[in-house]
KETOR-964452 format. One record per residue (C-alpha): x, y, z; residue number from 1. Coordinates in steps of 0.02 Angstrom, whole numbers, padded with zeros to 5 digits. Layout:
N
+--------+--------+--------+-----+
:      x :      y :      z : num :
+--------+--------+--------+-----+
:      X :      Y :      Z : NUM :
...
+--------+--------+--------+-----+
END
This chain:
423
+--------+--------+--------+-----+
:      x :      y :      z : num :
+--------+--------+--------+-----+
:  02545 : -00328 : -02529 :   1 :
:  02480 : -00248 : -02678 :   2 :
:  02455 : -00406 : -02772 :   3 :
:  02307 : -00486 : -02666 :   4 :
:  02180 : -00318 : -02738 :   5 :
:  02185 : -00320 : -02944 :   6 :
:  02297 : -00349 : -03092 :   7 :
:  02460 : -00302 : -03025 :   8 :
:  02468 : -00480 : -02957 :   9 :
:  02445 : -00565 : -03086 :  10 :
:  02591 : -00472 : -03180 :  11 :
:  02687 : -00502 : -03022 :  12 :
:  02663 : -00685 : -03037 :  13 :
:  02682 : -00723 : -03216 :  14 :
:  02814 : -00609 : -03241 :  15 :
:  02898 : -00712 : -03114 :  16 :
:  02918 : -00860 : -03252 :  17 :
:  02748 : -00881 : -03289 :  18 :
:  02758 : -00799 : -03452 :  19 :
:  02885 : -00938 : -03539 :  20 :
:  02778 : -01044 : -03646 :  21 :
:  02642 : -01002 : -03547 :  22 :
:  02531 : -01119 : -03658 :  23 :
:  02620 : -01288 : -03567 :  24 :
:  02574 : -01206 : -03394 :  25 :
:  02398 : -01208 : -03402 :  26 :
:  02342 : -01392 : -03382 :  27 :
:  02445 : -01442 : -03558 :  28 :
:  02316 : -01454 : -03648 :  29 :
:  02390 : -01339 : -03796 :  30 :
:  02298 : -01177 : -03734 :  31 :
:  02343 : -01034 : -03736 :  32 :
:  02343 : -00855 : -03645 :  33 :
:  02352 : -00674 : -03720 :  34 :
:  02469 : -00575 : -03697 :  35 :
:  02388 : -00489 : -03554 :  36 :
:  02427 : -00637 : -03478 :  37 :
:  02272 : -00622 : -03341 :  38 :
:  02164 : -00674 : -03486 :  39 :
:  02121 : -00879 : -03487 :  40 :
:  02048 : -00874 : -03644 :  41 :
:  02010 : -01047 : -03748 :  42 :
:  02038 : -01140 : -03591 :  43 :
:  01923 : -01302 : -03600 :  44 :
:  01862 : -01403 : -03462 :  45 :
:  01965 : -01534 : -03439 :  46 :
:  01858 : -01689 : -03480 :  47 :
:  01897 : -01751 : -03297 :  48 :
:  01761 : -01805 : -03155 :  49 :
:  01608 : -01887 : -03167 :  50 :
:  01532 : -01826 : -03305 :  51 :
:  01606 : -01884 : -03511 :  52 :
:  01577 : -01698 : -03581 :  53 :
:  01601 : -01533 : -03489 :  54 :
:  01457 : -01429 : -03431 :  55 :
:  01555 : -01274 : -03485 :  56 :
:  01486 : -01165 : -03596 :  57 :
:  01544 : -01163 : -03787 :  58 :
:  01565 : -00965 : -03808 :  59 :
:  01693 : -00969 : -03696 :  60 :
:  01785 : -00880 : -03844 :  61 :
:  01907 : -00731 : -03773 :  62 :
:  01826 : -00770 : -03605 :  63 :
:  01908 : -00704 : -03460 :  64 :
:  01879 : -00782 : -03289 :  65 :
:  01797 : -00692 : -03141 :  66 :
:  01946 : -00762 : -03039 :  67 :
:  02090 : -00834 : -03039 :  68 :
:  02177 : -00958 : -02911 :  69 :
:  02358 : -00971 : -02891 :  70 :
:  02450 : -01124 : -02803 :  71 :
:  02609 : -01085 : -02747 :  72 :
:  02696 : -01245 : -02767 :  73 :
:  02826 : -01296 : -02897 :  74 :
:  02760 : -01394 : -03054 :  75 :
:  02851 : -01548 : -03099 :  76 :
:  02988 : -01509 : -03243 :  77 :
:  02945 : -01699 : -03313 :  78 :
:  02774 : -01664 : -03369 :  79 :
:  02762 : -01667 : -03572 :  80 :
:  02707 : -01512 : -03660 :  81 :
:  02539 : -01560 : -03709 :  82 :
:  02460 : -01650 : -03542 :  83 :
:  02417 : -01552 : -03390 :  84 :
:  02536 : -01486 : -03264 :  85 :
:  02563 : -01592 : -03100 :  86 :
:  02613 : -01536 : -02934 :  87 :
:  02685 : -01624 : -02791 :  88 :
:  02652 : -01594 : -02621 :  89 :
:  02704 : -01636 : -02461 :  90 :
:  02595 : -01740 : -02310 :  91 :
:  02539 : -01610 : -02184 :  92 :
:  02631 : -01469 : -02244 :  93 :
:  02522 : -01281 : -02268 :  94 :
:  02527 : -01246 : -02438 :  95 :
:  02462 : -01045 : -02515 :  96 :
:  02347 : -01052 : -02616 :  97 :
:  02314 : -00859 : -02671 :  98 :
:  02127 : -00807 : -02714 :  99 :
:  02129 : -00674 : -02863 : 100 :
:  01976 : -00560 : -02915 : 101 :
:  01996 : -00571 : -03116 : 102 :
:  01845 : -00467 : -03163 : 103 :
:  01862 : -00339 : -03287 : 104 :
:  01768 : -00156 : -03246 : 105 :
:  01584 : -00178 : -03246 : 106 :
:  01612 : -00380 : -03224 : 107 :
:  01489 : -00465 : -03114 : 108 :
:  01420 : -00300 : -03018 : 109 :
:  01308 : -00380 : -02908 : 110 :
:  01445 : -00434 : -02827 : 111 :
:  01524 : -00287 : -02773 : 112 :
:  01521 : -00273 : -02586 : 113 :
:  01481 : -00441 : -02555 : 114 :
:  01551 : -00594 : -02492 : 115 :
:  01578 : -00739 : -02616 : 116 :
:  01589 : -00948 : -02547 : 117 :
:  01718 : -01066 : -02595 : 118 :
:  01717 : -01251 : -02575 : 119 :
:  01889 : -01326 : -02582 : 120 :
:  01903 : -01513 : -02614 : 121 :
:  02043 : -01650 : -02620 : 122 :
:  01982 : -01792 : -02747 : 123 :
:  02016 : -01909 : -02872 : 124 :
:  02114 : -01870 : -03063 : 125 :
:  02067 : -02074 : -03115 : 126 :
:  01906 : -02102 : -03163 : 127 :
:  01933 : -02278 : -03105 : 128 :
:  01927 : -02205 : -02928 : 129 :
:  01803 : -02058 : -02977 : 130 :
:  01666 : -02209 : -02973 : 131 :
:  01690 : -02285 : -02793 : 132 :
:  01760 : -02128 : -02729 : 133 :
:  01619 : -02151 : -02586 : 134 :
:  01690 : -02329 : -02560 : 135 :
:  01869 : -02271 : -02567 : 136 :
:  01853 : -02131 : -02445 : 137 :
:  01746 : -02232 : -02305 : 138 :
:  01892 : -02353 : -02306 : 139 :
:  02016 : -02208 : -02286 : 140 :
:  01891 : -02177 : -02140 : 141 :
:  01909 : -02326 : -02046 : 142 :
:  02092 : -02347 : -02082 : 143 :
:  02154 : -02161 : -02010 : 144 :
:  01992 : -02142 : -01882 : 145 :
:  01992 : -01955 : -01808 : 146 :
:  02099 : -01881 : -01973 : 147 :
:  02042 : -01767 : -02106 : 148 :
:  02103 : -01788 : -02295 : 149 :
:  02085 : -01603 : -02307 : 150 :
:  02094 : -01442 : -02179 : 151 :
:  02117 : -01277 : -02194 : 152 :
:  02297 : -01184 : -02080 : 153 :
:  02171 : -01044 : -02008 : 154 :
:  02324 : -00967 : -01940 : 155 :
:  02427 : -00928 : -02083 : 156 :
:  02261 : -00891 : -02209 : 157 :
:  02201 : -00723 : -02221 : 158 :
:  02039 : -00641 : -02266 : 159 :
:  01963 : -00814 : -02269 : 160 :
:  01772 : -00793 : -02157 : 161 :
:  01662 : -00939 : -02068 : 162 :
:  01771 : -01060 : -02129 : 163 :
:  01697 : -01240 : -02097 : 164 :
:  01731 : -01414 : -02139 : 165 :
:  01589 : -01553 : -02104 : 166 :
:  01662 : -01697 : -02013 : 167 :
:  01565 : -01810 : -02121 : 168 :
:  01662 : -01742 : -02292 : 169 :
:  01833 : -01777 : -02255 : 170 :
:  01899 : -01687 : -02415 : 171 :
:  01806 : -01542 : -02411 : 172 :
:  01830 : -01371 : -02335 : 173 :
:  01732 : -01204 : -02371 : 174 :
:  01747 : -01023 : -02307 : 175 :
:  01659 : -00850 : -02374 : 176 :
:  01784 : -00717 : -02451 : 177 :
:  01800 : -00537 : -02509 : 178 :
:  01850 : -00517 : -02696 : 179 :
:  01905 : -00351 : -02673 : 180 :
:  02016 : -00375 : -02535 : 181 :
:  02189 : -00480 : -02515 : 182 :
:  02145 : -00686 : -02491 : 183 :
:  02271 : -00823 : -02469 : 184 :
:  02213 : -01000 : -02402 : 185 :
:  02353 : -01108 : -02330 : 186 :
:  02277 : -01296 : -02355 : 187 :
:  02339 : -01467 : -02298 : 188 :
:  02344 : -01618 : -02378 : 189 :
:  02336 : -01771 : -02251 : 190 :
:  02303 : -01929 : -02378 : 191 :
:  02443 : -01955 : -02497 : 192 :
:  02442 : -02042 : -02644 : 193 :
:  02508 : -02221 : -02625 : 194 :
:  02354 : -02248 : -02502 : 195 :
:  02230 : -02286 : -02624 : 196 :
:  02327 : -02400 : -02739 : 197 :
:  02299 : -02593 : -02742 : 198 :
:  02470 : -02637 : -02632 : 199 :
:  02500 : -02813 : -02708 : 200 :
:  02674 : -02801 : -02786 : 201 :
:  02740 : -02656 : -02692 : 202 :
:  02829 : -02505 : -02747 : 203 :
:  02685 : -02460 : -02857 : 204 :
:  02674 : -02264 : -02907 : 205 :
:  02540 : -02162 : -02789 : 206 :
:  02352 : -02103 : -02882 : 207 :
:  02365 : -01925 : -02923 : 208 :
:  02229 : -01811 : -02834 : 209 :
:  02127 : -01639 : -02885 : 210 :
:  02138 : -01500 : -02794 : 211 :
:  01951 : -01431 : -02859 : 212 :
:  01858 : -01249 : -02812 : 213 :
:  01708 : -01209 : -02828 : 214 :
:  01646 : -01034 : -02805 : 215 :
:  01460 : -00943 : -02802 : 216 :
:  01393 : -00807 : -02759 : 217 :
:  01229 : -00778 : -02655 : 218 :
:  01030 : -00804 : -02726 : 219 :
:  00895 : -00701 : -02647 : 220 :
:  00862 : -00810 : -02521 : 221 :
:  01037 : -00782 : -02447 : 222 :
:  01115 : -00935 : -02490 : 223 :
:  01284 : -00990 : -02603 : 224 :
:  01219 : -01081 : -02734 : 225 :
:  01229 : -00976 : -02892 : 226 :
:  01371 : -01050 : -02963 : 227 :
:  01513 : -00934 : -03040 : 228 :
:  01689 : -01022 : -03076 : 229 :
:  01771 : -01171 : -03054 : 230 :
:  01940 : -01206 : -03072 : 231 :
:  02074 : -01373 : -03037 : 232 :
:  02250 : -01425 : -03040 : 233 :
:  02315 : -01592 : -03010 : 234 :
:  02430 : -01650 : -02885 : 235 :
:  02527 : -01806 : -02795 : 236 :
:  02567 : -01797 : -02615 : 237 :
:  02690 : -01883 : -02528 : 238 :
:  02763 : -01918 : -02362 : 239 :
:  02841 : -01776 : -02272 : 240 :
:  02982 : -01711 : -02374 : 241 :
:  02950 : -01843 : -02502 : 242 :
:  02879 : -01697 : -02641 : 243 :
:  03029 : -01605 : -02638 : 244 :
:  03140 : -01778 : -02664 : 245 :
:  03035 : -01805 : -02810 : 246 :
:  03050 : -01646 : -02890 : 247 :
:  03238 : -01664 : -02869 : 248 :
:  03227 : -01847 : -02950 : 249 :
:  03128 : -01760 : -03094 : 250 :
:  03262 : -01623 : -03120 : 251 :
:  03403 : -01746 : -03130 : 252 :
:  03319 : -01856 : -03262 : 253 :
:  03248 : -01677 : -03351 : 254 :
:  03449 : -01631 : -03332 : 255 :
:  03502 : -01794 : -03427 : 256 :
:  03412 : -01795 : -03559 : 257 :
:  03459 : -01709 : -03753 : 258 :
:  03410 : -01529 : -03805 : 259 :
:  03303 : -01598 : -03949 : 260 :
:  03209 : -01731 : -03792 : 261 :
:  03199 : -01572 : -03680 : 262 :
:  03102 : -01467 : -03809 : 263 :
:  02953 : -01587 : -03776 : 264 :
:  02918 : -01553 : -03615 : 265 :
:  02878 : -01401 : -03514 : 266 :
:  02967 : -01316 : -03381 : 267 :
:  02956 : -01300 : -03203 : 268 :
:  02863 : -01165 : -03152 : 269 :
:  02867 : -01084 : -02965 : 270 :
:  02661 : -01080 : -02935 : 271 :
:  02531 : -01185 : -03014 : 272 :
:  02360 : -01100 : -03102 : 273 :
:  02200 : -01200 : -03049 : 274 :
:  02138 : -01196 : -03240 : 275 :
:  01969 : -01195 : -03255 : 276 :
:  01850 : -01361 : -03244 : 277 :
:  01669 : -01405 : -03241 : 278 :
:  01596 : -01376 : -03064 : 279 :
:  01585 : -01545 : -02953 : 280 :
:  01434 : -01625 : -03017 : 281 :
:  01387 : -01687 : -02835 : 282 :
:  01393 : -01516 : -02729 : 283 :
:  01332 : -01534 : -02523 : 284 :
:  01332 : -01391 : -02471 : 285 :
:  01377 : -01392 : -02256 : 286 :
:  01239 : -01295 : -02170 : 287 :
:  01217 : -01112 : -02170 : 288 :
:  01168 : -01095 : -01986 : 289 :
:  01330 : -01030 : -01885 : 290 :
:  01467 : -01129 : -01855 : 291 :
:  01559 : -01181 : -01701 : 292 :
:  01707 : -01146 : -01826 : 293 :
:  01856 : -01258 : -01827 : 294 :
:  01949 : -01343 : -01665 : 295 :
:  02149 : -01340 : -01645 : 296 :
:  02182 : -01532 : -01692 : 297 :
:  02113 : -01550 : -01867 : 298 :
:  02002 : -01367 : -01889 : 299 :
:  01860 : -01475 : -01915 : 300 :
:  01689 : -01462 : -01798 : 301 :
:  01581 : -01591 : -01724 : 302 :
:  01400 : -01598 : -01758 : 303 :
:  01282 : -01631 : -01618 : 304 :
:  01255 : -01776 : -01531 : 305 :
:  01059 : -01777 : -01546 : 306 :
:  01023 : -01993 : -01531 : 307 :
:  00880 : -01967 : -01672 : 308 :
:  00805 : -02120 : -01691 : 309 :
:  00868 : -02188 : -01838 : 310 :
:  00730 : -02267 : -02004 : 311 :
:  00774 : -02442 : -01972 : 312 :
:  00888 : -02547 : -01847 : 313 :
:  00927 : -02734 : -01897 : 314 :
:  01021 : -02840 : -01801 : 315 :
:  01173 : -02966 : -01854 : 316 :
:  01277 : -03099 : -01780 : 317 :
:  01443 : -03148 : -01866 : 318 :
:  01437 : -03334 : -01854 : 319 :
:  01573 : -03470 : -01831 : 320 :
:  01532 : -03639 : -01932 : 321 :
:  01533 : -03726 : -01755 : 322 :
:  01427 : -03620 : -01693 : 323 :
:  01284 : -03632 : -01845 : 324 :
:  01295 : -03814 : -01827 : 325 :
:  01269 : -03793 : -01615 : 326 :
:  01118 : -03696 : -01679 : 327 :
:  01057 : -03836 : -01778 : 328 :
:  01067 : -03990 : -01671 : 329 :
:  00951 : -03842 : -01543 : 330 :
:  00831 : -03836 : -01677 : 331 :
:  00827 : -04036 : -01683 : 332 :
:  00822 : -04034 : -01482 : 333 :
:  00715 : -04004 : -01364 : 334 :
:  00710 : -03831 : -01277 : 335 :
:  00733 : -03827 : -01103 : 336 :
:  00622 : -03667 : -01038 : 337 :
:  00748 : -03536 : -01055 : 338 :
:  00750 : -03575 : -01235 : 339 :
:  00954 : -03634 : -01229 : 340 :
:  00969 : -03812 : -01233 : 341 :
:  01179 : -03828 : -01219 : 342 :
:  01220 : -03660 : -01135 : 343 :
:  01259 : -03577 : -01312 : 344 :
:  01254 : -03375 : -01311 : 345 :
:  01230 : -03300 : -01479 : 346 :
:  01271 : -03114 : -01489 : 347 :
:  01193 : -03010 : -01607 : 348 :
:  01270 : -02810 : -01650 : 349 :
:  01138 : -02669 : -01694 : 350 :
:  01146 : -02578 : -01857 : 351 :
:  01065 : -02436 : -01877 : 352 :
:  01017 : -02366 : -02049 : 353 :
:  00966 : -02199 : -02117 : 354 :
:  00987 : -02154 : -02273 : 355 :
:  00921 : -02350 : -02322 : 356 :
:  01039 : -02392 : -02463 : 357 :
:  01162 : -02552 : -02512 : 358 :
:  01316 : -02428 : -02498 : 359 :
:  01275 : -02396 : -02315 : 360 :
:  01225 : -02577 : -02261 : 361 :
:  01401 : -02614 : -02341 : 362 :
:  01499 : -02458 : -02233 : 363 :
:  01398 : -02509 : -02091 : 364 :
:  01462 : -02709 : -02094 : 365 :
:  01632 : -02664 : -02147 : 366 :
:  01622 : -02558 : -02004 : 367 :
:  01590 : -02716 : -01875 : 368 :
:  01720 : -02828 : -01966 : 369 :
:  01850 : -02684 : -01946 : 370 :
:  01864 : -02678 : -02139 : 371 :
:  01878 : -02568 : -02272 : 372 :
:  01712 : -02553 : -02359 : 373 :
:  01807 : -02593 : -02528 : 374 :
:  01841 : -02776 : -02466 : 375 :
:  01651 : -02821 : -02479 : 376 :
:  01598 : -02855 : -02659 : 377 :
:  01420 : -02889 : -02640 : 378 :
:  01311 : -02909 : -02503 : 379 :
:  01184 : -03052 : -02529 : 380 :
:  01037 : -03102 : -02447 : 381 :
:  00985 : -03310 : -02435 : 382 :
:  00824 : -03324 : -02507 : 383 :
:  00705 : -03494 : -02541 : 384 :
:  00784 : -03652 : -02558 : 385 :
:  00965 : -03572 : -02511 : 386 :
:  00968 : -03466 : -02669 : 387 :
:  01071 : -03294 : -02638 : 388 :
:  00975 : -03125 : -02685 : 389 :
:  01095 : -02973 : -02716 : 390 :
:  01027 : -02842 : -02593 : 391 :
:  00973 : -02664 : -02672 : 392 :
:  00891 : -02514 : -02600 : 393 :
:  00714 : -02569 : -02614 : 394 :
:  00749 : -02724 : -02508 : 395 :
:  00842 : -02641 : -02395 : 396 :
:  00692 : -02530 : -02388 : 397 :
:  00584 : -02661 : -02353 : 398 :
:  00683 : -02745 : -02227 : 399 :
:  00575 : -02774 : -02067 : 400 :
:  00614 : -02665 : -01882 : 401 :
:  00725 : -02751 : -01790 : 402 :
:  00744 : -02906 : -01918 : 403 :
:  00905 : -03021 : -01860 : 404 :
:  01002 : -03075 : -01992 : 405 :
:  01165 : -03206 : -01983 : 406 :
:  01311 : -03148 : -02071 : 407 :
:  01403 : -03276 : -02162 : 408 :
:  01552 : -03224 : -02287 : 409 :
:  01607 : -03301 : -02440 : 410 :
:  01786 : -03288 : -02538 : 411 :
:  01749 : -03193 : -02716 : 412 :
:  01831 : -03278 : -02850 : 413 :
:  01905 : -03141 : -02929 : 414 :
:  01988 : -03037 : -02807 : 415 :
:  02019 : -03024 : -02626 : 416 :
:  01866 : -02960 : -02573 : 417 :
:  01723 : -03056 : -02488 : 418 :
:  01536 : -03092 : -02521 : 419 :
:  01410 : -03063 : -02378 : 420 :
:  01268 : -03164 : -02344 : 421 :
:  01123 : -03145 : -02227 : 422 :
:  01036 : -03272 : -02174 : 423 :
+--------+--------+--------+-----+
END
């Protein structure tokens, strides 16, 4: 198992059909590699994310990368040679993904010795889904409750140390690791790709995902926040079994087509290189304190169950037209002394907010309709003479304790979401 400690490894892998055009393998984007093929120099960040230029810097001129991180999954043989290599992978199934110390002699010495963290995450190649990727992965919540989009097969991973995932990041796992000694992390994929498309015609081709890392090394207070590489590949996943029918169906059409139609795409390689990206703009890091470390079901771990009393609780009753008319003819009516003139029982649901923001009043009412939070469009609130105000995080913020609203919804025009209104 020589390969896991220094360069022999990498010659292992690339001269295993890595070194064939090895310009079309790294992301397509027409860069290329030295001949000691461990070098990544002129690799650009991929202009992928949330951000419209990369933070990388521009002397990244013969660069060679502290590490390196291998995939071992096919690519797909129907990717042209100029865009960026794609990978399919199957629902559920432990894939390696090998962890290579790239540094040349001398490279990054205050290292040496020490542990390095990696934070692994599963998330979205469109930028169309990059901006409600909160939205789209609270829904994914609700619809598969108790699942994780991403885990980590502690079994079958070695050298991998405190590995954790936060229950409340779904597609993100993190662990420390060795450079100097062998490191393969098995990951699984549980979200595949035709969840997150629209559904209205059927048949309609999945979203393709990132697989993004995100390495650093310690500051001298002890924690991993010095940021040192990042690196991504991008990927579709599919039912069980359904990868490896699509990288047949690829091969067939690949095997159809003319020599001169074949020269202008790339070939299939055996492993996929994570090329090297901006780091995720949005980084949470899970706490440092020790973890209870992963359970068997989905290597995830629960936080506690402290009942902290929360910055503001509202209440809300969904109400029927029948029943807001029943409440009018009471207003118009004499109360009886137990304040209920016909018997009529209104119930009202607590919602608790803590973080005081229109994106979490919307999780936490798609949450008591039993929706996804990406059916609500806009959450309004009925102001003087009937007009509808469009909530925002200073009214929510201003919102009285214990205030009881009346939740009315309205069809948008557009789509086949719904307006909110509280009344």
């Amino acid at each position: 198992m020589a390969w896991a400690l220094k360069l022999p490894l990498a010659d292992e892998v690339i001269e295993s059909g890595l070194v064939q055009d090895f310009d079309a393998s790294l992301s397509g984007i027409g860069q290329e590699l030295g001949a000691g093929a461990y070098s990544m120099s002129d690799v650009l960040a991929l202009p992928i994310f949330k951000q419209e230029e990369s933070s990388l810097p521009p002397d990244n001129e013969n660069k060679i990368l502290p590490f390196q991180y291998v995939l071992c999954a096919a690519t797909s043989p129907a990717v042209k040679l100029h865009d960026e290599t794609l990978t399919y992978l199957n629902q559920g199934q432990s894939y390696e993904i090998r962890m290579l110390d790239n540094r040349k002699l001398g490279e990054l010495p205050e290292i040496n010795g020490k542990l390095v963290k990696s934070i692994f995450r599963v998330v979205f190649h469109d930028r169309r889904l990059q901006y409600t990727e909160h939205q789209q992965l609270e829904g994914w919540r609700w619809n598969r409750p108790g699942d994780r989009i991403l885990d980590i097969d502690i079994p079958m991973s070695v050298g991998i140390i405190d590995p954790r995932a936060n229950p409340n990041q779904l597609n993100t796992v993190e662990f420390l690791w060795d450079p100097a000694k062998r490191t393969s992390v098995f990951i699984q994929v549980h979200c595949i790709s035709t969840e997150f498309t629209m559904r209205k015609h059927g048949g309609e081709k999945g979203v393709p995902f990132r697989v993004q890392i995100d390495t650093f090394k310690e500051n001298e207070s002890g924690e991993y926040t010095e940021h040192l590489h990042s690196a991504s590949c991008q990927i579709k996943v599919f039912k069980p079994k359904g990868a490896d029918r699509k990288q047949k169906t690829d091969r067939e059409k690949m095997e159809k087509r003319t020599p001169h139609e074949k020269e202008k795409y790339q070939p299939s390689y055996e492993t996929t290189i994570l090329t090297e990206c901006s780091p995720w703009p949005e980084i949470t890091y899970v706490n440092n304190s020790p973890s209870p470390g992963f359970n068997s079901s989905h290597s995830s771990f629960s936080l506690g169950e402290g009942m902290v009393r929360p910055r503001l609780t509202i209440y809300v009753c969904q109400e029927s037209l029948q029943l807001r008319e029943q409440q009018q003819q009471q207003q118009n009516q004499q109360k009886h002394e137990d304040g209920d003139s016909n018997g009529t029982f209104f119930v009202y649901h607590a919602i608790y907010l803590e973080e005081l923001t229109a994106v979490e009043l919307t999780e936490k009412i798609a949450q008591l309709f039993s929706i996804s939070p990406c059916q609500i469009s806009q959450i309004y609130k009925q102001g003087p003479t009937g007009i509808h105000v469009l909530i925002s995080d200073e009214m929510i913020q201003n919102f009285q304790e214990e205030a009881c609203f009346i939740l009315d919804t309205m069809k948008a025009e557009t789509n086949d979401s719904y307006h909110i209104i509280l009344k």
